[in-house]
C-alpha positions, 0 to 999 in steps of 0.5 A: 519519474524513475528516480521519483518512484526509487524514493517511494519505497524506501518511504513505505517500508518506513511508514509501514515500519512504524505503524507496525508497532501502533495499530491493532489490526497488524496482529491478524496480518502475516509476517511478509504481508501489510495491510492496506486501504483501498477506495476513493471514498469508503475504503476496504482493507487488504492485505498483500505480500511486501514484495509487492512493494517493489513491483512497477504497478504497485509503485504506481499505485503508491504513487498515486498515495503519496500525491493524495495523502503525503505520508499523512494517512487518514486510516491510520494505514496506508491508504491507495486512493484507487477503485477496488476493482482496480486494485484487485486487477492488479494484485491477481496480476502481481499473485498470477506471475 
């Protein structure tokens, strides 16, 4: 699972890579920071430091997108299928240390 999760990011950085250039709503994102979609059925968009990326929990959650999505995701971003609450627990943990 170790390795599993090492193989993730470098995919992520790439996803997020080429969508940089198609989606209209990376203009309002930061330079450092991505959007994501978050929700099992509707989705809210977040945006949230890339260093994020390299942390366990959140490699959890990318994880979990790749397992429900593969590198296929429906809004065009990169879509974490968690419970918003979940997800903001753990971003206020990750912006807290």
């Amino acid at each position: 699972m170790g390795i599993r999760l090492l193989s993730l990011v470098p995919h992520a950085k790439q996803i997020l890579k080429i969508q940089s250039g198609l989606t209209k709503n990376q203009l309002d994102v930061p330079k450092g920071h991505v959007a994501v979609y978050v929700g099992e059925i509707q989705r809210k968009r977040f945006v949230v430091p890339i260093s994020y990326l390299n942390h366990p929990s959140f490699k959890q959650l990318l994880c979990h997108a790749e397992e429900e999505f593969g590198f296929h995701h429906p809004q065009g971003g990169l879509t974490i299928p968690c419970k918003e609450d979940a997800f903001t627990e753990i971003t206020s943990r990750l912006q807290a240390s």
